[in-house]
C-alpha positions as CSV (number, residue, x, y, z in Angstrom):
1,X,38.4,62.3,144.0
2,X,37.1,63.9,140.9
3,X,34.1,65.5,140.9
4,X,31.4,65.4,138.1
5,X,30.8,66.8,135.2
6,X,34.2,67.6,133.7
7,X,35.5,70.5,131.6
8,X,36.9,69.6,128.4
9,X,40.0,70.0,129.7
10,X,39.6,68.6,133.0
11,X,38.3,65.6,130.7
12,X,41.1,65.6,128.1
13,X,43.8,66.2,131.7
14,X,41.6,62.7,133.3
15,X,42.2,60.5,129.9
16,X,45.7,61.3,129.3
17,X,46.9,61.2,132.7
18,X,45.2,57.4,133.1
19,X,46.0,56.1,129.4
20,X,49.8,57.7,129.7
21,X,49.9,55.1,133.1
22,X,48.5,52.2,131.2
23,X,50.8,52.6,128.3
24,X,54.0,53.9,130.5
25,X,55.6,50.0,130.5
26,X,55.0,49.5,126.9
27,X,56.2,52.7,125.7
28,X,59.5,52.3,127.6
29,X,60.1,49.2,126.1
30,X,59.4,50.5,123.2
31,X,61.0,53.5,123.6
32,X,64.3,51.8,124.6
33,X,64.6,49.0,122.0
34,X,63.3,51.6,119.4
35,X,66.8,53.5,120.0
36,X,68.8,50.1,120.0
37,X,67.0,49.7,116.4
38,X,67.9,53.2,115.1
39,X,71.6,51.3,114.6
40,X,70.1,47.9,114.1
41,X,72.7,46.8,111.3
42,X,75.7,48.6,113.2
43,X,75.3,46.4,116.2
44,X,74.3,43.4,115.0
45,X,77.5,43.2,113.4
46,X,79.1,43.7,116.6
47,X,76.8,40.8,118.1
48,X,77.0,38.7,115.0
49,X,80.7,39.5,114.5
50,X,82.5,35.9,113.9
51,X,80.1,35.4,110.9
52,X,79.7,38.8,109.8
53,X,83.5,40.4,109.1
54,X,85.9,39.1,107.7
55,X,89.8,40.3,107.2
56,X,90.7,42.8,104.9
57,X,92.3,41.5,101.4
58,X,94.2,43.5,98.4
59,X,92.3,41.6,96.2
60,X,88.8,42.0,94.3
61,X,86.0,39.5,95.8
62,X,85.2,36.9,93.0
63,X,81.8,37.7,91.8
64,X,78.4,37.0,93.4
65,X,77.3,34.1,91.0
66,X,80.1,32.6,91.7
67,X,79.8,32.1,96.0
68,X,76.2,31.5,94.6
69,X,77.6,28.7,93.5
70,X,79.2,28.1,96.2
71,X,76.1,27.9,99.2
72,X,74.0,26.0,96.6
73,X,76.9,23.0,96.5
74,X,77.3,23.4,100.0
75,X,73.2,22.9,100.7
76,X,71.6,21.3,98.2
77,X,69.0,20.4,99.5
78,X,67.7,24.3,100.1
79,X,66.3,26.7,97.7
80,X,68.1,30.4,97.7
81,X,66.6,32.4,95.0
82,X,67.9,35.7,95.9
83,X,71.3,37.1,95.5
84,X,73.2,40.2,96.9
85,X,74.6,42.9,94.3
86,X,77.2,43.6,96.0
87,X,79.8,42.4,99.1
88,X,80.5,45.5,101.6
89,X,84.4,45.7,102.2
90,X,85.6,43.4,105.2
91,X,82.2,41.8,105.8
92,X,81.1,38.6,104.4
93,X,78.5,37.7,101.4
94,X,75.1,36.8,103.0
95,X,72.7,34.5,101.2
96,X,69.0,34.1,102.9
97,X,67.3,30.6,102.3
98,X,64.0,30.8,100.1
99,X,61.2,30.5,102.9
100,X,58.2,28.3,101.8
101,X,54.7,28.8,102.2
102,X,51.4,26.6,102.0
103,X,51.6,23.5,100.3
104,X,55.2,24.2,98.9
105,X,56.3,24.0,102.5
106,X,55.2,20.5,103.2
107,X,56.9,19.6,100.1
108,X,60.3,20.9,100.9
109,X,62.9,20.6,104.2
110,X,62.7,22.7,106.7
111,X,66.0,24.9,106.5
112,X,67.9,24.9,110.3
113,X,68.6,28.6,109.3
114,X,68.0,31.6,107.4
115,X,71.0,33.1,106.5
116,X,74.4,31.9,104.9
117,X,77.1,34.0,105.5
118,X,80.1,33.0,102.8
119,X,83.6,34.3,102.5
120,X,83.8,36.8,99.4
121,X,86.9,36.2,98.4
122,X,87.1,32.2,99.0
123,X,83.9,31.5,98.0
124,X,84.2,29.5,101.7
125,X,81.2,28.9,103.8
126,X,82.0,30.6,107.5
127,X,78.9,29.8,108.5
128,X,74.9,29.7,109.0
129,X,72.8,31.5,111.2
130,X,69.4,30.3,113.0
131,X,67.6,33.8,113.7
132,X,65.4,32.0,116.0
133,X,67.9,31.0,118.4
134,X,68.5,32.4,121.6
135,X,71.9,33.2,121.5
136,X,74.5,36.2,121.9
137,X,74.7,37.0,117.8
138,X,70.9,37.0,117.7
139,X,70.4,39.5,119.9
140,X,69.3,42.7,117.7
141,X,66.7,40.2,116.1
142,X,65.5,39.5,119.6
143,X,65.5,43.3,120.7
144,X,63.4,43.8,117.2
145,X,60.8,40.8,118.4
146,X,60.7,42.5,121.5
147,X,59.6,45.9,120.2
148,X,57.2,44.6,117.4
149,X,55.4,41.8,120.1
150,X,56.8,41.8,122.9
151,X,58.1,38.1,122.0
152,X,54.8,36.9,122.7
153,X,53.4,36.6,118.2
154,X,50.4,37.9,117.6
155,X,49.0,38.5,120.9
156,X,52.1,40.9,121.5
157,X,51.0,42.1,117.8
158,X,47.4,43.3,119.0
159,X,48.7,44.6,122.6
160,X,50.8,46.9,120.9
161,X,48.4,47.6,118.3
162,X,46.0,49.1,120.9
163,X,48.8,50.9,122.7
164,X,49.8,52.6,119.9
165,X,46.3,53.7,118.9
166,X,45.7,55.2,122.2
167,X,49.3,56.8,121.9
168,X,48.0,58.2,118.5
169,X,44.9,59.6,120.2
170,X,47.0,61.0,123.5
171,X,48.9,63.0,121.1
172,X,46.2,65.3,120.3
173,X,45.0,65.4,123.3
174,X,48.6,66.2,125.0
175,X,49.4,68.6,122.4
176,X,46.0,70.1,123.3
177,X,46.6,70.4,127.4
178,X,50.0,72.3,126.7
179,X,47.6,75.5,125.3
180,X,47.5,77.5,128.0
181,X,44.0,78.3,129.6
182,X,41.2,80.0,127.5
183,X,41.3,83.5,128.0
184,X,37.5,84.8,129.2
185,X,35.3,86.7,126.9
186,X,33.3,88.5,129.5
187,X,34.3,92.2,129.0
188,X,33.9,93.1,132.7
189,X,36.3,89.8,134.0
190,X,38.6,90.8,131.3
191,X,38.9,94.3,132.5
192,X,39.3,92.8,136.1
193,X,42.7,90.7,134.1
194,X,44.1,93.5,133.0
195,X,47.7,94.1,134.7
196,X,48.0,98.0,137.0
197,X,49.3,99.4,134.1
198,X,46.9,99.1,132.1
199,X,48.0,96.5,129.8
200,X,45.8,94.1,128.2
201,X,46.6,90.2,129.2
202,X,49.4,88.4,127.0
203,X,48.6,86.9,123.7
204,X,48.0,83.0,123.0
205,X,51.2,82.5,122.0
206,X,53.2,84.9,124.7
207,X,51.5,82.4,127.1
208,X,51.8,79.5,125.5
209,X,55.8,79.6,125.0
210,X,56.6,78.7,128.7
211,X,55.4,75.2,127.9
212,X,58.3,75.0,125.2
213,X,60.7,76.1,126.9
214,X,62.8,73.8,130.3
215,X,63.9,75.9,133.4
216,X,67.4,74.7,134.3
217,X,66.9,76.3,138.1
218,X,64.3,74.8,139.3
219,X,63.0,71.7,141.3
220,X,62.7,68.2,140.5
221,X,59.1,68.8,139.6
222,X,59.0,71.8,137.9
223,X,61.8,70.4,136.2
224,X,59.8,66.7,134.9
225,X,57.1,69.1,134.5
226,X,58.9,71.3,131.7
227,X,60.5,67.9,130.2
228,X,57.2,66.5,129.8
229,X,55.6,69.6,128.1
230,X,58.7,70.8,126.0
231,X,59.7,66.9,125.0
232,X,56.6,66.2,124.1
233,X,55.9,69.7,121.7
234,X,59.2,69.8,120.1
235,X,58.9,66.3,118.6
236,X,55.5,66.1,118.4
237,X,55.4,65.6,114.9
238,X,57.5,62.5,115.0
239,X,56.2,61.2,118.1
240,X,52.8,61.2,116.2
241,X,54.4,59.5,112.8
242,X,56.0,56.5,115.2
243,X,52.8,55.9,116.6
244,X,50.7,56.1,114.1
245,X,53.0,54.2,112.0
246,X,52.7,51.4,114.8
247,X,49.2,51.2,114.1
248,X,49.7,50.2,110.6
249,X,52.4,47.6,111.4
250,X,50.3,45.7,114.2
251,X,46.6,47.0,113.9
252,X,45.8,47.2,110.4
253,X,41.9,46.4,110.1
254,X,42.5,50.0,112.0
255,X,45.1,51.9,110.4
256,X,44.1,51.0,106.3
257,X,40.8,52.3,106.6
258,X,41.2,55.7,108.4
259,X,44.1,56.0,105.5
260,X,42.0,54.8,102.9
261,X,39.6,57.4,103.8
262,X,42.1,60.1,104.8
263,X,44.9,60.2,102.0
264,X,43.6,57.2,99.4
265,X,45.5,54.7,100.7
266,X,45.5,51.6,97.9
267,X,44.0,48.1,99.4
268,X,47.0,46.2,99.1
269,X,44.9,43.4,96.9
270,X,44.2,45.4,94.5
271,X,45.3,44.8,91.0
272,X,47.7,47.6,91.0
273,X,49.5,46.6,94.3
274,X,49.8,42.8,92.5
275,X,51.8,44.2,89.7
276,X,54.3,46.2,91.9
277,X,54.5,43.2,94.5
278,X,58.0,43.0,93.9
279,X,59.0,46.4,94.6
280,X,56.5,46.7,97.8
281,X,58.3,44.6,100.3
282,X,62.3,44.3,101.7
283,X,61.3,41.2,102.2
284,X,59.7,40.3,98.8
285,X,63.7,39.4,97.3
286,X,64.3,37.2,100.3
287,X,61.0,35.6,101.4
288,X,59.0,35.2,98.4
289,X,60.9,32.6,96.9
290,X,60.4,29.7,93.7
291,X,62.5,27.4,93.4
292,X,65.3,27.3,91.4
293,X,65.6,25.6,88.3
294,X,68.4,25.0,85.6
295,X,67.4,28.0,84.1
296,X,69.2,30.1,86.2
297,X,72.3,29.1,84.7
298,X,70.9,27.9,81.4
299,X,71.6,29.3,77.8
300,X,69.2,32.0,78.0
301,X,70.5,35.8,77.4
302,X,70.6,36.5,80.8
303,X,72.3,34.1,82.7
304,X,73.1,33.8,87.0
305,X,76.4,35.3,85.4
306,X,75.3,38.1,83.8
307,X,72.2,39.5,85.4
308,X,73.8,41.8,88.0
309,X,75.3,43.6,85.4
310,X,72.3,43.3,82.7
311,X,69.9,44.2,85.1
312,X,71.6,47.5,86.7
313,X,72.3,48.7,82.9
314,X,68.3,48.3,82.0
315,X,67.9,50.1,85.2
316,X,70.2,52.8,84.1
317,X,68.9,53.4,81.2
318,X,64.8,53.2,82.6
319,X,66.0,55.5,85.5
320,X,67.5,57.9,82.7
321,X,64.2,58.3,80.8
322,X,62.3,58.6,83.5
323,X,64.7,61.9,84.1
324,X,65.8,60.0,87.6
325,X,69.4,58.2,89.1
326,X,70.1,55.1,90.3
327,X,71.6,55.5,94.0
328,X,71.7,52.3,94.7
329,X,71.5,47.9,93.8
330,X,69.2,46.4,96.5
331,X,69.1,43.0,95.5
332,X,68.4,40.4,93.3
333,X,65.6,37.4,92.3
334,X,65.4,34.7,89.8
335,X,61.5,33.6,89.6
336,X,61.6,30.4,87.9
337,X,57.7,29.7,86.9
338,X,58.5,33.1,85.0
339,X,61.6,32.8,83.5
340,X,62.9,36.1,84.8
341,X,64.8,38.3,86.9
342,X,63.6,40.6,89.6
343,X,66.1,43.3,91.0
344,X,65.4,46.2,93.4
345,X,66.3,49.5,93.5
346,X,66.2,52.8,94.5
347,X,66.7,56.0,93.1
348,X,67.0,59.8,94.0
349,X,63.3,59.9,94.2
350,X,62.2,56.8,96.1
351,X,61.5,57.1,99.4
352,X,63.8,55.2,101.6
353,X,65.3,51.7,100.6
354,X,62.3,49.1,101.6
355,X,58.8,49.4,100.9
356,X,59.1,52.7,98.6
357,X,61.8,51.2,96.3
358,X,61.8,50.5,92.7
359,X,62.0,47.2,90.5
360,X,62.8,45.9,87.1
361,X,61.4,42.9,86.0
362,X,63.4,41.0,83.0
363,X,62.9,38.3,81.1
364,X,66.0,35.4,81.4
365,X,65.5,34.3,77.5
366,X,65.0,37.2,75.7
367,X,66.3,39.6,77.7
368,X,63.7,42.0,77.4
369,X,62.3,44.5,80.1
370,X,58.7,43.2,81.0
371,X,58.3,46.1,84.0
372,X,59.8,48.7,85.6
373,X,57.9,50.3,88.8
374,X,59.2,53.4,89.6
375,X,58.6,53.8,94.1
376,X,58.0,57.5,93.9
377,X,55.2,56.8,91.2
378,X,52.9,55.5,93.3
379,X,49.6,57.1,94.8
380,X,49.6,59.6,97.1
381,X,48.0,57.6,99.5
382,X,51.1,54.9,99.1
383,X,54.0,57.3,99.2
384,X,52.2,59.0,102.4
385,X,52.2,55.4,103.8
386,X,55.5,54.6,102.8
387,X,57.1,57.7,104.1
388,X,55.3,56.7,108.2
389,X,57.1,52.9,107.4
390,X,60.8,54.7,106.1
391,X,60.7,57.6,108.6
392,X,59.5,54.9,111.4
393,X,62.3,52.3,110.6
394,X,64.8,55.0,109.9
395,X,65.5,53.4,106.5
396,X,66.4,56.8,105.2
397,X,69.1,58.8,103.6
398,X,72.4,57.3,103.0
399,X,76.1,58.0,104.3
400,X,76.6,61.3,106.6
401,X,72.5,62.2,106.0
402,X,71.5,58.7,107.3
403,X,74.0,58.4,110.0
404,X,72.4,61.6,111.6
405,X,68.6,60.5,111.3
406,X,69.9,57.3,113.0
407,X,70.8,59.9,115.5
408,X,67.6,61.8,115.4
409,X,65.5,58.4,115.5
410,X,67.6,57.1,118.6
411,X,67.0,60.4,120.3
412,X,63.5,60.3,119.8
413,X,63.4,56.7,121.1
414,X,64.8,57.9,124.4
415,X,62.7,61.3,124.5
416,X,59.6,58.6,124.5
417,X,61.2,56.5,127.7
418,X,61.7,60.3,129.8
419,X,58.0,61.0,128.3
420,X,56.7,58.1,130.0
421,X,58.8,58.5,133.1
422,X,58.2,61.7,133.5
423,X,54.4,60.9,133.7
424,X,54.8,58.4,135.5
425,X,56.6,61.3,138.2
426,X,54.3,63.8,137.6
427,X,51.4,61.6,138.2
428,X,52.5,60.3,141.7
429,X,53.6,63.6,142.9
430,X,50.0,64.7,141.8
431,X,48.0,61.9,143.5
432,X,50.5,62.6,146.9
433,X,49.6,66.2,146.8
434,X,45.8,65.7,146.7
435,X,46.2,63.4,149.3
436,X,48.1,65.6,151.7
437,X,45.1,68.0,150.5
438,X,42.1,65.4,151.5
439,X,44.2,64.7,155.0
440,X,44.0,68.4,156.0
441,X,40.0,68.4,155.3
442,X,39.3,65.5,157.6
């Protein structure tokens, strides 16, 4: 039984040992789908892989206005705004169904999917996709629900978001029981440490490196023991980004005020976050949808035809002043109450390929540029934001660099599971020993 008052450190020792057991079966769910998500796209294509490759063909894929074409004759009665910019060899064009909100919704049919999938080079429609479904090709969608709520909406939402601020907190406070133990100031008791020969007692850091290190001949818990301490140093600092990152994607009346306060975080209703609304979301090309009108392939200058091409060359040259490259075509939007095309990209500066992307905003009849936001111009407090989303989601890097923070970000999903297990471990060999101890004093 513990006895009262506390040290700091027996204190510190009492919360993390009783919030790690709280949050054990939520971190290891976490911790496990979070490494199934590091290759999200890899293996849904393997789930999803009827819909999702197609056979290989010596031929170029007929362009993307064209199987546009194609999925708006096939369902008319849907609205798909957005376009691709491009069709990956051997997998099929994807088109995502406009999703309504508010009083456009009642107005409009209810879409029995989200996603098209089309053949490139046919212009054929393979097939739809209902990501709501329970079924064997929906199964990285449902392994994302599970780690963002737990499949249980919002109340999964806020569980989480309180889990993950007390994982925020019991970093600190783990990182602050691996110090070894104060060294005493008293000149006579530190006389009394000195070692026969002499020698004064071992610097912070001498005695602190143990807990860094893992003895490989040892026993099973000395071993859990080091795994815990030396897991949970080495990575701390991305340990700490995951979970505080969680915060912001499931507790935010939490999360935007500390970073408001802490790095100038932007509200994200201010005027400035409006005007770069298309560049602040993945989502924004796909879900923010207006419908489409004959515009789109009306007489104006830039055309359904045309705009790929017209919008990556004003992006080019925007990128070029700016003294920056275009790395890569994200996607596509016609917004009809405008008149203009949206398209996202990023370039050597953004950070990641989401939420710290850039945009280009052109208008259909004229063809002139009406904006361009630039993702590495924002605010310190944005970029710092947008760097805990990328680093978090692993939306990072591209070819050999991404393919080994994948790596990195699937490891670290595991090294949270054997963090939480090895509590877990330490914890009931802890509570066995003291009560072996209590026995004896009876």
């Amino acid at each position: 039984m513990t006895s009262f008052p506390l040290t700091l450190r027996q204190s510190c020792l009492w919360i993390h040992r009783y919030t790690g057991l709280a949050m054990a079966a939520f971190l290891i769910i976490a911790g496990i789908t979070g490494t199934l998500l590091a290759f999200h796209d890899e293996l849904d294509d393997v789930f999803n892989h009827r819909l999702a490759s197609i056979e290989a063909q010596h031929k170029p894929p007929l362009p993307i206005a064209t199987l546009h074409d194609a999925v708006i004759s096939a369902y008319p009665q849907y609205q798909f705004s957005s376009m691709p910019t491009s069709v990956e060899p051997n997998k099929s064009a994807v088109f995502s169904v406009d999703r309504t909100r508010g009083q456009a919704a009642d107005n409009s049919p209810n879409a029995p999917f989200q996603e098209v999938y089309v053949d490139p080079f046919t212009s054929e429609i393979i097939g739809t996709r209902d990501k709501e479904e329970w079924a064997w090709r929906n199964t990285m969608y449902k392994v994302f629900w599970l780690h963002r709520d737990l499949l249980l909406g919002d109340i999964g939402k806020l569980i989480l978001g309180i889990v993950s601020l007390i994982w925020t907190i019991n970093c600190f406070i783990g990182f602050y029981l691996t110090f070894p133990r104060a060294v005493i100031t008293n000149k006579s008791q530190q006389a009394a440490l000195r070692k026969p020969s002499g020698k004064p007692r071992a610097s912070f850091f001498k005695r602190w490196l143990p807990a860094w290190k893992i003895r490989r001949k040892t026993n099973a818990f000395k071993l859990n023991y080091d795994l815990h301490h030396a897991f949970g140093l080495w990575l701390w600092l991305m340990l700490f980004v995951i979970a505080w990152s969680s915060v912001g994607f499931n507790l935010k009346s939490v999360y935007q005020p500390v970073m408001q306060a802490m790095v100038g975080l932007e509200g994200r209703e201010s005027k400035g976050d409006k005007q770069k609304k298309p560049a602040m979301n993945t989502e924004s090309i796909n879900d923010e949808a207006t419908t489409i009108g004959t515009n789109m392939n009306s007489t104006n200058k830039v055309d359904k035809a045309n705009s790929i091409a017209y919008l990556s060359r004003e992006a080019e040259i925007a990128a070029q002043k700016n003294g920056v490259n275009v790395q890569q075509l994200l996607g596509i939007r016609w917004v009809e109450e405008d008149n203009q095309w949206q398209m996202r990209f990023k370039t050597n500066q953004d950070i990641g390929k989401k939420g710290g992307a850039s945009s280009i905003t052109v208008d259909a009849q004229s063809g002139r540029v009406a904006r361009v936001n630039f993702g590495y111009q924002s605010s310190f407090g944005n970029q710092a934001d947008q760097w805990m989303a990328t680093l978090h989601m692993g939306h990072i890097g591209h070819g050999i660099g991404h393919l080994l923070y994948q790596m990195f970000l699937a490891l670290t999903g595991l090294a949270v599971v054997v963090l939480s297990g090895t509590g877990v471990y330490l914890w009931v060999k802890g509570r066995q020993s003291r009560l072996k101890a209590a026995q004896k004093l009876k």
